[in-house]
N, C-alpha and C positions, 0 to 999 in steps of 0.2 A: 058438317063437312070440314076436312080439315085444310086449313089457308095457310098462304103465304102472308107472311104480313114483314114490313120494312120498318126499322127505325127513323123517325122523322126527326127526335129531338128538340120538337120547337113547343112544347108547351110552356103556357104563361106561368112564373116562380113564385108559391105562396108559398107565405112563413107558416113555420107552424106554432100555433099557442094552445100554450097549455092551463089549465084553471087549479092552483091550488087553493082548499078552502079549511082555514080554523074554527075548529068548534068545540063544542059540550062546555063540562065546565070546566076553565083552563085556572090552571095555580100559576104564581109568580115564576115558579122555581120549572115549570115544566120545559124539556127540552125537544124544540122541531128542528130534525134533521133532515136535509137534502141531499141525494148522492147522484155522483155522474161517475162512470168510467172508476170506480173503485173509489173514487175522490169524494167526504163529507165535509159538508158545511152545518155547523151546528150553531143554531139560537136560541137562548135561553128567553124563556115568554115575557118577562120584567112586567106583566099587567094581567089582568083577568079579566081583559076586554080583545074581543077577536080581533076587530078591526086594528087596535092598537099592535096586537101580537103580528098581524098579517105586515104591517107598514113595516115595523123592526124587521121582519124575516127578504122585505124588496130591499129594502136599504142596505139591509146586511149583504144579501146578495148581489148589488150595483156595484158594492165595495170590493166585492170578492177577486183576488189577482188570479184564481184557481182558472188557468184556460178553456178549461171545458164551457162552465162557466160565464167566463167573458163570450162566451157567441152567444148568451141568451140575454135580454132584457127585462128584469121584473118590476112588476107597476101595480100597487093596492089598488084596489077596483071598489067595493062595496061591502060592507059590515068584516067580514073574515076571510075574503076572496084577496088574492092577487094573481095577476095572469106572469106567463113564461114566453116571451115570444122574443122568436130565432132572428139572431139579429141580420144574416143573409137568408133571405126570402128563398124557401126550396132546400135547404139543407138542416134536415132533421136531426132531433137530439131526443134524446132519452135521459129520463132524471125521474129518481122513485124518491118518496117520501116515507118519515116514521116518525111517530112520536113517540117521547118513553118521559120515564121522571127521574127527577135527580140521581147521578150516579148509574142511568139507564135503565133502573127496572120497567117493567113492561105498564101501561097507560093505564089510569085509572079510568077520569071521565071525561078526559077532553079528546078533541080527534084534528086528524090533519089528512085529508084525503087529494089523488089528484084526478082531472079529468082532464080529457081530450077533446080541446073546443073548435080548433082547427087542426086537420091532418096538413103536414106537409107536403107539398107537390113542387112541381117544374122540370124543364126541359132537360134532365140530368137521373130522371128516377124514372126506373123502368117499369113500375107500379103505377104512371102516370098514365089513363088509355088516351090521353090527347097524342104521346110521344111516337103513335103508333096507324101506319096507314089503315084507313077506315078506323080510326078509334077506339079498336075494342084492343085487349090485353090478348099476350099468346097464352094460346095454351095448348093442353099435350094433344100427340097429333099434331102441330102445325109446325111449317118450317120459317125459320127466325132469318130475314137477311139485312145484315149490317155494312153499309157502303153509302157511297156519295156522302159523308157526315163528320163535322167536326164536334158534333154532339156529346160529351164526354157520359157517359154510364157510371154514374157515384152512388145513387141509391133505388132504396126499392129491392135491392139485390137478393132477399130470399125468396126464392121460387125454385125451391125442391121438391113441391108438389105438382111440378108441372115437369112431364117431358116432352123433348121435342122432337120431330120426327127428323130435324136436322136445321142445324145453327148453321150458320155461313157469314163469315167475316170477312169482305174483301179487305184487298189492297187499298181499295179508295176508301176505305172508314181511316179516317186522321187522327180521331178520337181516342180515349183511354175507356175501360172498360177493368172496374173496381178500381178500390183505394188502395193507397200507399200503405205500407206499414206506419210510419211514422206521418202524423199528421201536421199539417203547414203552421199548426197554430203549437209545434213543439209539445204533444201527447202521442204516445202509443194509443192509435186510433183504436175506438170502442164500438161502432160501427160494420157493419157485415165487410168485409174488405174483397170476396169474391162472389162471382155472380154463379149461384147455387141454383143451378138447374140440370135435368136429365135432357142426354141428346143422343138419340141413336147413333147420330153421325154430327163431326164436325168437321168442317171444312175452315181452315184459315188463310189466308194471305193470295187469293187467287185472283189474277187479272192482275194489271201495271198499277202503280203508286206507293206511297212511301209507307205505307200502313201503318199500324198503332206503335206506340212507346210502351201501351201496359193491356195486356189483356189476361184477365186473372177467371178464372174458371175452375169450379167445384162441380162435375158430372153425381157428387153424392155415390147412391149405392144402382145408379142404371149403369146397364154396359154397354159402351161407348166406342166408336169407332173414329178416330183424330187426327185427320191428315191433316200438318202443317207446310206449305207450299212456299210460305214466303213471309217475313213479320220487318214492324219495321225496326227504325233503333230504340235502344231501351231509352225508356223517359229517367228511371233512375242510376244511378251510376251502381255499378256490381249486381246488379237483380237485372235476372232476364226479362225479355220485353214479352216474352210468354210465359204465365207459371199456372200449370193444372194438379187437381186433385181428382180423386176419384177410387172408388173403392170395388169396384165389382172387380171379380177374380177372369173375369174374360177381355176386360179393354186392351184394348190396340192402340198404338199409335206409330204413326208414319211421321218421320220427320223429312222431309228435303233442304230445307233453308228456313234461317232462322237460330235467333238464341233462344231455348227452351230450361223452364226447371219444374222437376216434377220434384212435388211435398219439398220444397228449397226448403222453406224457414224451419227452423229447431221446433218439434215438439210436431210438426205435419206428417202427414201420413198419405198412401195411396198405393194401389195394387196395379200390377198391368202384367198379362198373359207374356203381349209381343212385342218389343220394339226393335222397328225398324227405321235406322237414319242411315240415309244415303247426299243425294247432292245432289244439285241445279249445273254450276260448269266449275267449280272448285273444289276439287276431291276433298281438302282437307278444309277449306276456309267457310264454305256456305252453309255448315249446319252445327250446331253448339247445343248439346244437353249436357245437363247437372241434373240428377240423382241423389238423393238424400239418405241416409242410413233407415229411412222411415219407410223408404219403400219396397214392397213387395213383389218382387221381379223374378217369372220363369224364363223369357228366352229375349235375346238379343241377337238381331243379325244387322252387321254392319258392311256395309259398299264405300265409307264413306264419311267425312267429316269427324266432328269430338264429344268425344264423350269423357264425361267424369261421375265416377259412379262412385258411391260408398255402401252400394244395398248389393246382399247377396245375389247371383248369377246361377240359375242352375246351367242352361244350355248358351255356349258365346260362339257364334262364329261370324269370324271380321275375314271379309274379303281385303279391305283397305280402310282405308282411317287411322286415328288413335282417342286410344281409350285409355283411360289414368284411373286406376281401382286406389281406393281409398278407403282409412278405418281399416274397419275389420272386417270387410266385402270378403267370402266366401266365392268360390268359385268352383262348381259341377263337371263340366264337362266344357274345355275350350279349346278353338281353332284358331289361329289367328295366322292368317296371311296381311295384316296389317301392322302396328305397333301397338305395345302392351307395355305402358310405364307402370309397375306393380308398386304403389306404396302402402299396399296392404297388409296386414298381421294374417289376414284371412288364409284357410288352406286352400289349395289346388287336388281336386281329383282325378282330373286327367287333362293334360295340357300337350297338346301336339302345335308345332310352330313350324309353318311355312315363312313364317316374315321376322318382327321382332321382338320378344320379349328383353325387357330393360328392367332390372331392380338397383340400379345401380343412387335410383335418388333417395333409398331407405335403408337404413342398416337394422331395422328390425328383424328379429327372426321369423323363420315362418316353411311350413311345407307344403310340397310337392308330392302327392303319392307317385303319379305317372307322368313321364317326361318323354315327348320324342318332336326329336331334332330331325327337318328333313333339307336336302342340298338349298345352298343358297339362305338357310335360317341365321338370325345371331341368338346368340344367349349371351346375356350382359349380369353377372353376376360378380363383381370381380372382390366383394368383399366376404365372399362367402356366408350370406343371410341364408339361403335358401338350403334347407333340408329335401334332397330328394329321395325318397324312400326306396322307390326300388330302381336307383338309380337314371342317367339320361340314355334314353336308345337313338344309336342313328341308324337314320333307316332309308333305305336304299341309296344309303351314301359313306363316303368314310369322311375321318376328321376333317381333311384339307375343306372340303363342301362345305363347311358349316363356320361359324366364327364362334368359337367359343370362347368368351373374358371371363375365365373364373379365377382364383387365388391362386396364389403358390402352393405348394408344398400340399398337393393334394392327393390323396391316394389313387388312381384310376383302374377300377374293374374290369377286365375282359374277358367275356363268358362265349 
C-alpha cells in the first residue's frame, strides 16, 4: 500500500570506510594509483612487501594537500590492507583504485583492490531508513512530505528508480535539499548534487515560513506536474533557491512566487510542455524564472512576474509581467500584453502587441516575419535591429494609438 512518509532527519552520522588491499607479486618499480573527482595520487611500491607498500600509499596519502583527499583519513591495518575513513562521519566519498607498471603499462602480477567495509549513513542522506517516519525508505507510489525540519538533504540523492506519487515541500522545511556546485572544501563537487527522483506531482512552498535556500530536483525521464507556491531566500548568491531538471516532453510547471531556474548551469538540459508564472500580491516582483538555452519549451503563458528565457518559444502569451529573451531564443507565435525586452538574435514568426515590445538593449540584427501593433502598444526599436518582413500592421487603430520609436529616415509603406 502506498504511504505517506515524513522526513525526520535525525539519524545517527557514520563515517564511512573503505579497505584498500595490496597484493600478488609486487616489483619495486610498480605504480598504485588512487583517484577522487578526476584527481590522482600516484605511489611508486619502493618494496616487494605488501605491508610495506600499503604503509607508503597511508603516508603518502595523509600528506596529500589534494581536497578531495583531506576529508578522508588513511591508516595501514595488517599485511597489505589500509582502511579509508571519512573524516566527517555521514559524508560520503568515492575514490577508485589501479595498479599498472612503470611508465603505466597494464599489471602484471600484483593487485590493488578496494572494498566497502562500512557504508556511509546519517541524518543528511536520504538513503538513510532511520531519516524517515516508520523507518522504511520511499518508494514509488508513496507521497514524500518535507516540513517542520532543519534537516539538510546532502546525500543518498540517486533515486531515479523510485517515483513518487507526490513530493511536498513546505514552507516550514528550513533545510537545503542537494549540494552546491562548488564545494566548501574549494572543489567542483563530484557528488550527485540533485535529488533524482520521479514525482507525478510536486508541490513546493505551501503553508507560512521562510522555506528553503536550495532545493535542487532532477524529475529524470517521469512527467511531472510542479506547482511552486512560495520558496525561500536563495542560500547562494546568483543561483535560484529553486533549480529543476526533468526531461519528459509533457511536464508542467506552475510558478506563483519564488526565484526558479530550469537546466540554469552550462551544459543542463530539460523539456517542459507548459509554463505557467503568475503571482501571490506583486505582479511583477513575487515570481523570478531563468531558462537556459538547454531547454526545451512549447508554450508559455504569463499573468505575471519575470521571466528570463534563452530557449526557444513556440506559443507566448503574456497577459502582464516581463520576459527578457536572450541568445538566440527563437520565437513561434507571441502575444504580449505585457513587456518583451528582446535581446535575442532569434526570429519572430508572428508577434502581435497589446503592451511592450522593447529591443532597444541589443543592436543585434534579427527578424520579424509578422508584426501587428494594437491601440495603446509601444514598439521600441529606435536603432533599427529588427527586420520586419512583411512589414508592421496597425490594427483597428491609426499611428497616434500606438508609440512607435523606430529610426530615422525610414521608408513607410501604405497599402
Amino acid at each position: 500500500m502506498p504511504s505517506t512518509i515524513t522526513w525526520k532527519g535525525d539519524a545517527p552520522a557514520i563515517a564511512q570506510v573503505d579497505t584498500l588491499t595490496v597484493g600478488g607479486t609486487i616489483e619495486t618499480t610498480d605504480n598504485f594509483t588512487m583517484t577522487i573527482n578526476g584527481k590522482a595520487v600516484n605511489v611508486v611500491a619502493g618494496s616487494t612487501v605488501a605491508a610495506t607498500v600499503a604503509a607508503t600509499i597511508a603516508t603518502t596519502w595523509n600528506a596529500c594537500t589534494i581536497p578531495e583527499f583531506k576529508e578522508i583519513t588513511a591508516a595501514a591495518t595488517t599485511g597489505g590492507a589500509l582502511t579509508l575513513t571519512a573524516d566527517v562521519p555521514g559524508k560520503p566519498f568515492t575514490v577508485t583504485v589501479a595498479t599498472t607498471e612503470t611508465g603505466g603499462g597494464a599489471a602484471d602480477s600484483q593487485t590493488f583492490s578496494k572494498a566497502s567495509t562500512i557504508a556511509s549513513s546519517g541524518p543528511n542522506d536520504w538513503s538513510t531508513a532511520a531519516n524517515w517516519s516508520g523507518g522504511v525508505l520511499p518508494a514509488s507510489g508513496d507521497t514524500v512530505v518535507l516540513e517542520n525540519s532543519k534537516s539538510d538533504i546532502l546525500y543518498g540523492l540517486d533515486q531515479h528508480a523510485v517515483t513518487l506519487a507526490s513530493l511536498i515541500v513546505s514552507q516550514t522545511f528550513l533545510a537545503t535539499v542537494g549540494l552546491p556546485r562548488t564545494n566548501s572544501g574549494g572543489y567542483v563537487e563530484y557528488r550527485p548534487q540533485y535529488l533524482q527522483i520521479g514525482a507525478t506531482l510536486c508541490t513546493i512552498g505551501n503553508g507560512s515560513g521562510q522555506g528553503s535556500g536550495r532545493i535542487k530536483l532532477d524529475f529524470y525521464s517521469i512527467q511531472t506536474a510542479c506547482t511552486i507556491l512560495n520558496a525561500g531566500s536563495a542560500a547562494e548568491t546568483g543561483v535560484p533557491s529553486i533549480l529543476l531538471k526533468g526531461t519528459h516532453a509533457s511536464n508542467v510547471l506552475n510558478l506563483i512566487k519564488g526565484i526558479v531556474g530550469i537546466a540554469f548551469f552550462a551544459g543542463e538540459t530539460a523539456t517542459l510542455a507548459t509554463v505557467n508564472v503568475g503571482y501571490f500580491s506583486n505582479i511583477n516582483g513575487d515570481s523570478n524564472l531563468a531558462m537556459s538555452s538547454g531547454v526545451t519549451l512549447t508554450t508559455i503563458k504569463q499573468s505575471g512576474g519575470s521571466i528570463f528565457a534563452a530557449s526557444n518559444i513556440t506559443t507566448l502569451t503574456q497577459y502582464a509581467g516581463l520576459l527578457t529573451l536572450q541568445g538566440s531564443a527563437t520565437i513561434g507565435t507571441a502575444t504580449l500584453e505585457g513587456t518583451l525586452y528582446d535581446q535575442s538574435t532569434g526570429t519572430f514568426t508572428t508577434l502581435t502587441v497589446l503592451g511592450k515590445y522593447d529591443r532597444r538593449q541589443s543592436m543585434a540584427a534579427k527578424t520579424c516575419t509578422n508584426v501587428t501593433l494594437y491601440k495603446g502598444s509601444e514598439w521600441h526599436d529606435p536603432f533599427h535591429t529588427v527586420t520586419c518582413t512583411n512589414g508592421i500592421i496597425l490594427s483597428e487603430c491609426v499611428p497616434e494609438d500606438v508609440t512607435l520609436d523606430i529610426a530615422p529616415n525610414l521608408t513607410v509603406t501604405l497599402n
